[in-house]
C-alpha positions in Angstrom: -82.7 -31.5 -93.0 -82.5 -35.3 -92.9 -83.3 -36.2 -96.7 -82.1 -34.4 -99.8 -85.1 -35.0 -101.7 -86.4 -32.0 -99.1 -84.1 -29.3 -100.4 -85.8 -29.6 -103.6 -89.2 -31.3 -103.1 -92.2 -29.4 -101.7 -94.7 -30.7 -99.7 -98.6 -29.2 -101.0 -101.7 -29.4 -99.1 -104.3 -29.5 -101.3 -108.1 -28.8 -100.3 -110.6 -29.4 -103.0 -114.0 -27.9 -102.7 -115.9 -30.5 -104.7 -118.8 -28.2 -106.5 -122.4 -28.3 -105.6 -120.6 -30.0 -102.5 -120.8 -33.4 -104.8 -118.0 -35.2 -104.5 -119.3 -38.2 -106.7 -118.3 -36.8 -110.4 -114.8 -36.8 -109.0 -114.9 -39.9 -108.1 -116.8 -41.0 -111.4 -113.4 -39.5 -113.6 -111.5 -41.3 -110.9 -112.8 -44.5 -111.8 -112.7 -44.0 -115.5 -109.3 -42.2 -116.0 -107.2 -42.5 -112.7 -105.4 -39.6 -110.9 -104.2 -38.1 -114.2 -101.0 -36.9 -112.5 -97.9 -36.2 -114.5 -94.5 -38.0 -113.8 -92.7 -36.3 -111.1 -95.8 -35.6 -109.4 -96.7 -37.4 -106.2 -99.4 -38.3 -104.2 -99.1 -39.1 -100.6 -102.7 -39.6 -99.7 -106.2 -38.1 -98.7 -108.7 -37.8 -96.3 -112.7 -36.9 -96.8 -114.6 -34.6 -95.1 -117.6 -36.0 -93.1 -119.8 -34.0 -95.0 -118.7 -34.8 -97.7 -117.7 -31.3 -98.9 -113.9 -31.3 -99.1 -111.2 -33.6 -99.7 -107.4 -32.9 -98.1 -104.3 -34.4 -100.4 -100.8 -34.0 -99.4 -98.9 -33.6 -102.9 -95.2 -33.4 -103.5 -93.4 -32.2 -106.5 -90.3 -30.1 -107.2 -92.0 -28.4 -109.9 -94.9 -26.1 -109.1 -96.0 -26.6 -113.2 -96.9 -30.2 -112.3 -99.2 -29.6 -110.1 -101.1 -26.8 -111.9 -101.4 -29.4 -114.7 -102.5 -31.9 -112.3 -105.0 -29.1 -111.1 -106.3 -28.7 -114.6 -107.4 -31.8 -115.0 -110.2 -31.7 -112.6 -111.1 -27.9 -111.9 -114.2 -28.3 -113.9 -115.2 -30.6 -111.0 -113.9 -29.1 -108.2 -112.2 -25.9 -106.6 -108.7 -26.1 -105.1 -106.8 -24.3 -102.2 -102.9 -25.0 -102.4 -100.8 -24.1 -99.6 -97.3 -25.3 -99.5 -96.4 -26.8 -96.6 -93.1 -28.9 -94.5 -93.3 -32.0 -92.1 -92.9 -31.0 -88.0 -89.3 -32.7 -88.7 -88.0 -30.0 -90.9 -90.3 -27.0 -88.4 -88.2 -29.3 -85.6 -85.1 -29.2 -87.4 -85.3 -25.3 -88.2 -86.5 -24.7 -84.7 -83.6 -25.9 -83.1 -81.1 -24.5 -85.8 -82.7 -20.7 -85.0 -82.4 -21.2 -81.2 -78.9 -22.6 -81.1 -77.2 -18.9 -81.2 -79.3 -17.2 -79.3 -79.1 -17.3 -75.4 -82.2 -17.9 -73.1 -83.7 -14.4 -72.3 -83.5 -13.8 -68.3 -87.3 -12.0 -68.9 -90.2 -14.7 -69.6 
């Protein structure tokens, strides 16, 4: 791995399923109250989709808790999908590792 912060941060993807497929009350809260995210918690970004019906956040935290609290401050607006998830550097980086005892198989 090429950063520390890697062995003990972990990357989320985070789909929201904004209810009645609405996202304006989320952004309403937004406006009012911010992200509401606890320290330690961080946001990399998102992205909309066209229809309006989900919204994709990359989170990072190394404490799963964080997150969940995070989550609870906006399930009554929207439903969430978490899947943990690592850049293509580190799927690169583990690639090569796995490959670099094994010979190349005569049979393709």
């Amino acid at each position: 791995m090429t950063r520390d912060v890697e062995k003990s941060h972990v990357l989320f993807m985070v789909i929201e399923h904004f209810k009645g497929r609405d996202p304006a009350p989320v952004y309403a809260r937004f406006r009012a109250r911010g992200r509401m995210m606890p320290a330690g918690l961080k946001y990399h970004g998102s992205w909309i989709e066209l229809n309006f019906a989900r919204c994709f956040q990359v989170m990072e935290c190394d404490d799963v808790a964080l997150l969940m609290a995070w989550i609870a401050e906006w399930r009554d607006l929207t439903n969430f999908e978490v899947i943990p998830v690592v850049t293509s550097e580190v799927t690169a980086a583990a690639m090569k590792k796995s490959r670099a005892g094994k010979r190349p198989s005569a049979h393709r």
